[in-house]
N, C-alpha and C positions, 0 to 999 in steps of 0.2 A: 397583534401584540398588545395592543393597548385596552380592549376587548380581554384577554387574557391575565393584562393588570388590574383589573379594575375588580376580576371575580377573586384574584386571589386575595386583594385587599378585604373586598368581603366579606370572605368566607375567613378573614383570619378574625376582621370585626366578630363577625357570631359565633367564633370560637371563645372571644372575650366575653362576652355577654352570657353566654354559657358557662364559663365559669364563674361569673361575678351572679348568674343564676343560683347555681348551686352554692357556691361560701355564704350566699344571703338566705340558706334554709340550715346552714352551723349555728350555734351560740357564738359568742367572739370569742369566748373562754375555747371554746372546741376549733377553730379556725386557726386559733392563736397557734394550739399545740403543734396540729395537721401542717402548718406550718413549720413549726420548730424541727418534725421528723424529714418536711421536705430537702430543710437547709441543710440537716445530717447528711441526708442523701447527696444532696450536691456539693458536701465537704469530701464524701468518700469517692465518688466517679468522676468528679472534673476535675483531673489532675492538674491542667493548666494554669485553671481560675483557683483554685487552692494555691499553687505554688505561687503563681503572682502578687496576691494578696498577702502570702506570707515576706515575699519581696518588701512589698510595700510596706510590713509592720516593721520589718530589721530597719529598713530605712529610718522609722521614724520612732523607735523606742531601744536600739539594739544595746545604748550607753546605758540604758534604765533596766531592762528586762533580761531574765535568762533564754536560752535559743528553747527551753522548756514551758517557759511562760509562753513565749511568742505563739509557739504551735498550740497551747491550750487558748491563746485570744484569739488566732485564729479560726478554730474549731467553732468557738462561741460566736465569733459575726456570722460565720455560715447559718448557723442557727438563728440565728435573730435574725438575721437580712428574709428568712425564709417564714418566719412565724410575723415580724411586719409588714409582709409583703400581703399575705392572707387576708392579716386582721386589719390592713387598713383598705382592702376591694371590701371586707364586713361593715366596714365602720363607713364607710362610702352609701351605706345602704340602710343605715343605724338615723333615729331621731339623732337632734344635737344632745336631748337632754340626760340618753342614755350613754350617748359617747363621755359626755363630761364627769359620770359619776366614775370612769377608770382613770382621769384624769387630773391631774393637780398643775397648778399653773402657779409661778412664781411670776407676778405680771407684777410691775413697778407702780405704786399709786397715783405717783408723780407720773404722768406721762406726759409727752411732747405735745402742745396747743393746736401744733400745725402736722402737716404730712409728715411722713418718717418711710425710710426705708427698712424692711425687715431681711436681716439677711440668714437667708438660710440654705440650708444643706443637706448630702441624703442623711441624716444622722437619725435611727432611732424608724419609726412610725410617720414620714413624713407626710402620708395624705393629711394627718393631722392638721397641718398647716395652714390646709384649706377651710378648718373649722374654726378658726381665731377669731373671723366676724361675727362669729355667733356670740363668742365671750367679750368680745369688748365692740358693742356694738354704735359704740359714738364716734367709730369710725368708719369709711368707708373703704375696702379691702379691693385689691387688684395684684396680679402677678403677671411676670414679665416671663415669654415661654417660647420655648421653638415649635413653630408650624408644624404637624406630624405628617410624615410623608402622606399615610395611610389614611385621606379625607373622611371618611368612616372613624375612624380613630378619634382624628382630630373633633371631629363633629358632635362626639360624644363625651370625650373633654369638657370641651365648651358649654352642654350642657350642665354634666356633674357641676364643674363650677359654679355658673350660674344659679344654681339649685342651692349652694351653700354661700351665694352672695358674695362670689368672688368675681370680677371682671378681671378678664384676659385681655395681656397684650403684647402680638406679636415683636420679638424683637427686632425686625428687618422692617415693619408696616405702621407698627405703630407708637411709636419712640415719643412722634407728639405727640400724641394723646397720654401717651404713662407721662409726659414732660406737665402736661395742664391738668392731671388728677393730681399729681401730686403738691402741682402748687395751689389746688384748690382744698386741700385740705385730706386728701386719701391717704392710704396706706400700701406702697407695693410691695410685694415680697419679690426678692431675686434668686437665685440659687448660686452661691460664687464660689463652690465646690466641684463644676463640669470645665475639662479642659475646652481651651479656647483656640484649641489651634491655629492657623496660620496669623489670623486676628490675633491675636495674646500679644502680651510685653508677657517675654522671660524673666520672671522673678523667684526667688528661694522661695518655698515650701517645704518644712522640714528640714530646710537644706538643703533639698536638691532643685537646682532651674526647674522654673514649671512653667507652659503657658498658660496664664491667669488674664480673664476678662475684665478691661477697665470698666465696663457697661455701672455698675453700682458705684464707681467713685464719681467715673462722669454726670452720671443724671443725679447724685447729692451735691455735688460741686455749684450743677447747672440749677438748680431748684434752691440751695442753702438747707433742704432737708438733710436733717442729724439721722444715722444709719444704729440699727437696734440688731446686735447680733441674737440671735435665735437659736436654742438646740432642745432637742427631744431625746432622753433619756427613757430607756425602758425601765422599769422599778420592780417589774415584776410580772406573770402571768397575766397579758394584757392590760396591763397597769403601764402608766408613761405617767413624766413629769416634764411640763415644756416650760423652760427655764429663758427668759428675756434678763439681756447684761445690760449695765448703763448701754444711755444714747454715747454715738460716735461723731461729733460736730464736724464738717469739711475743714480743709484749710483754708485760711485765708489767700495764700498764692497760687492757690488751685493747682499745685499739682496732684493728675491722676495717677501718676505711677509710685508716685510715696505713698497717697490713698490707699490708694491698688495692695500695696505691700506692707500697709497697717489692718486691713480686712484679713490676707493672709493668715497675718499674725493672729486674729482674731479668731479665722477660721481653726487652726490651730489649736488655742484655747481651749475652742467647743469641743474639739473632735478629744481631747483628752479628759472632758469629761466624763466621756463613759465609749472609750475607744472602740467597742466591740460593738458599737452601734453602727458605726461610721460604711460607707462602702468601697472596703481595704479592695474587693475582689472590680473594681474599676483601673485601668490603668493611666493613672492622672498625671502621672509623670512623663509620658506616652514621646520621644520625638516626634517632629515631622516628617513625613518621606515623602519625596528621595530629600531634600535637606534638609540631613540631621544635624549641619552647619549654618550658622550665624552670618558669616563676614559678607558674604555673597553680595546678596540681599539687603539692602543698607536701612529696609523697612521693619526687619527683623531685628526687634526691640529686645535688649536685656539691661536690666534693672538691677541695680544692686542699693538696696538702701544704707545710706552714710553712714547708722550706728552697726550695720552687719559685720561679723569681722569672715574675711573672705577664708578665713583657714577652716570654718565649720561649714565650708560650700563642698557637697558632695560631688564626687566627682562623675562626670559621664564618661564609661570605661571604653577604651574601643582599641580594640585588638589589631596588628596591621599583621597582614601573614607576610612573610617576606618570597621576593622569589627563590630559586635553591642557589644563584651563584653569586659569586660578591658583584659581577660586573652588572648583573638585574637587578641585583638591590638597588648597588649605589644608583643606577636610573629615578627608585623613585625618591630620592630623597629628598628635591624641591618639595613634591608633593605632601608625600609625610610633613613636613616642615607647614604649609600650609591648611592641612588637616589638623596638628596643634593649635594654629591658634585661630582654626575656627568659631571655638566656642571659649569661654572661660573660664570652664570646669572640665576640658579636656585631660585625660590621662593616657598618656600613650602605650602601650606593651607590643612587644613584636615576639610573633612566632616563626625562628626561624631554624634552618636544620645548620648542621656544624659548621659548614662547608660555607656559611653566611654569617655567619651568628656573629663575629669580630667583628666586620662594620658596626655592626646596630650595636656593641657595648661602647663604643665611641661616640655616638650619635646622642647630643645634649635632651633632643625633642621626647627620646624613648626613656622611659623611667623604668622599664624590668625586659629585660631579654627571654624568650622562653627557649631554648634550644633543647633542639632534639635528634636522634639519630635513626635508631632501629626500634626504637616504642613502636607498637602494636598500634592500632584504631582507640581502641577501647583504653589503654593506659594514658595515649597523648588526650584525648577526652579529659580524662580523670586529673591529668595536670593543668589543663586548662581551668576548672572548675575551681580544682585548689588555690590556682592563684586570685583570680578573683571574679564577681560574676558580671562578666561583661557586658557591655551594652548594646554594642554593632562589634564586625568583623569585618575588613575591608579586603580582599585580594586584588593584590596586581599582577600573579599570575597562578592559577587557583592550578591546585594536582588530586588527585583523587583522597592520596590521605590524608591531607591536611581540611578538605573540604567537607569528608565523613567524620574528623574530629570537631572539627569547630561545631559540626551541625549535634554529633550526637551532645555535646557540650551544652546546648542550650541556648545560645548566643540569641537571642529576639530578633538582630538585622543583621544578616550578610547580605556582604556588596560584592559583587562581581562580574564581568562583562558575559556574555550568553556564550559558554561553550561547549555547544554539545551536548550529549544525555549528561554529562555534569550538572546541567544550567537547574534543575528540579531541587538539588540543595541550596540555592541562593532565594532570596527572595526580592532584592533591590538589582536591577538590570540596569546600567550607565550603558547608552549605546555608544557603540565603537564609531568616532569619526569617518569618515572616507578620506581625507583630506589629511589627514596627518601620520606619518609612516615612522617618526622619531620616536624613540620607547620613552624619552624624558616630556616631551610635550604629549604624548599618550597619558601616562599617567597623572599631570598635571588637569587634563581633562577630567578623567576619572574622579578628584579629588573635586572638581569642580561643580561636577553633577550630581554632588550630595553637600554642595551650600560653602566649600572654602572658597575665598580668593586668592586666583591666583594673577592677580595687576604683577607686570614686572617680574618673574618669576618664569613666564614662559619665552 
């Protein structure tokens, strides 16, 4: 097996190196395009990674933009995500002297005595990044990176960087070492744009809870180096302008999670400078599974900064389908109850058929009832959708048509215990106790093993 690992690592290395063969006999002008047609392509076949990305732009322009614009900036990051992707394995293989004449730099005259943090993002032409030490060379540059599974990969990494005078350092191995360049005077770059999952403090992005990495407020905090947001705008046919904003000084009270959620904000900023750069088709807003609940877990951080006002907190939609009778319902109702106030941006809706529907319009926790009767697959889909785009789907006791709608609906997480050839439309599996035969502490469980508490309740 491991024999087996090591050749496919390999051979996927020399499939890189083969292409990074071939883009290095393009011009970057030609690389750039070849590119731009690839991103087309993967605008028009990847239905998923398009619709997500379009997710992610409603999310963060829906107040500003018409659903006309969104799907024309969408179109265009495909495009760009695919023409920088090119020209920057080109530009990887480019003297510096040639890279800099497509390049325009708004660098600050004024610059910081001491180390600084560069923060930055996939925004734009990022291997760019790695050429900063060439232009401001009285400094010394290093970046904070994760280990590539793929040793081969990684190995080669390490050298490209090296090559353009960047020192690496892993974030799990070598924390002191980026802790003692920095205080002797270097420059790291971070990227504080990649979800941080389980690690993260839950902070707004956009608005909506995100897990966000303290790793950049911490080691500015720990050092007193001032953090320099970063972004790369495209400007044109292999053309970029990498634009540096005022320094970001620590607090004095050190806290990481206001830091944390002033870089945000920052990030932000960048990412509206030229939105179509940005990589909408990541899913950064991503929960965790199996808990997509908070309360659990008392390690599971959310943040909310003091001047935020919580009414611009978007909500995480999750759908309960109900059982079909009222005396199954009301069973899960503790549960429901504790699935609300799992998180803080909880919204509840239930999908239930007539013959249930009256509890759940009573029930404070539920904000919209969906009831249904003799709808078809494809109509109860279609009203699913209409109401709103959910985010999970939970069953407490899943039936064929409800579990063919919620799926053809597009839901991201359905939850539901393993039943049968049913069990292929869920995706999150809560295994079934042996030890508990009660339908009110069953479902309690259920709710459990995607992150509510349920202290007191059972």
């Amino acid at each position: 097996m491991q024999l087996a690992v090591r050749v496919w690592h390999y051979c996927s290395y020399l499939v890189l190196r083969l292409c990074e063969g071939l883009i290095a006999l393009l011009p970057i002008d030609g690389a750039f395009v070849l590119g731009k047609i690839g991103g087309e392509l993967m605008y028009r076949f990847l239905r998923k990674r398009r619709a997500m990305a379009l997710a992610n732009l409603r999310l963060a322009f829906s107040a500003e933009m018409s659903e006309t614009q969104l799907q024309a900036l969408n179109r265009k990051h495909f495009q760009l995500l695919g023409a920088n992707f090119l020209a920057g394995l080109k530009a990887s293989t480019m003297p510096s002297e040639k890279i800099w004449e497509r390049v325009t730099a708004d660098i600050p005259k004024e610059r910081p005595r001491i180390g600084w943090l560069a923060l930055i993002s996939h925004l734009g032409s990022w291997e760019l990044f790695s050429h900063l030490a060439e232009r401001i060379p009285e400094y010394r540059f290093g970046a904070v990176y994760r280990r590539l599974y793929n040793p081969y990969l990684d190995l080669h990494l390490r050298k490209t960087r090296a090559k353009s005078g960047t020192a690496l350092f892993d974030r799990y191995d070598d924390l002191l070492k980026c802790v003692r360049f920095l205080r002797e005077g270097g420059v790291v770059g971070i990227l504080i744009d990649q979800r941080a999952g389980r690690a993260g403090v839950w902070m707004p992005l956009f608005g909506r809870l995100a897990s966000s990495s303290t790793l950049a407020a911490t080691l500015s905090i720990r050092t007193g180096a001032p953090a320099l947001p970063i972004a790369i705008e495209t400007c044109g046919r292999a053309r970029w302008k990498i634009i540096i904003l005022d320094p970001v000084f620590p607090p004095e009270d050190g806290n990481t999670e206001l830091f944390t959620a002033r870089i945000n904000r920052l990030l932000e900023e960048m990412i509206r400078l030229s939105p179509a750069d940005w990589l909408w088709a990541h899913n950064r807003w991503k929960p965790n599974r199996p808990a997509l609940l908070f309360t659990r877990d008392q390690r599971r951080r959310v943040f909310l900064p003091p001047d935020f006002d919580r009414a611009r907190l978007v909500p995480f939609r999750i759908l309960i389908v109900s059982p079909n009778t009222r005396e199954a319902a009301a069973t899960t109702l503790p549960a429901v109850r504790a699935i609300q106030q799992g998180r803080p941006d909880a919204w509840l809706a239930v999908l239930a058929p007539g013959d249930s529907a009256e509890i759940w319009r009573d029930t404070s926790e539920i904000s919209r009832t969906i009831e249904f009767n003799n709808e078809s697959v494809f109509a109860l889909a279609s009203k699913i959708r209409r109401i709103a785009e959910f985010d999970a789907a939970i069953f407490f006791s899943p039936g064929w048509k409800t579990a063919l709608a919620v799926w053809r609906a597009g839901i991201p997480v359905r939850v539901a215990r393993r039943c049968g050839a049913m069990s292929f439309l869920f995706n999150l599996h809560p295994q079934k106790p042996k030890d508990i035969s009660d339908p009110i502490r069953l479902n309690l469980r259920l709710a459990k093993s995607i992150g509510a508490n349920i202290d007191g309740l059972s």
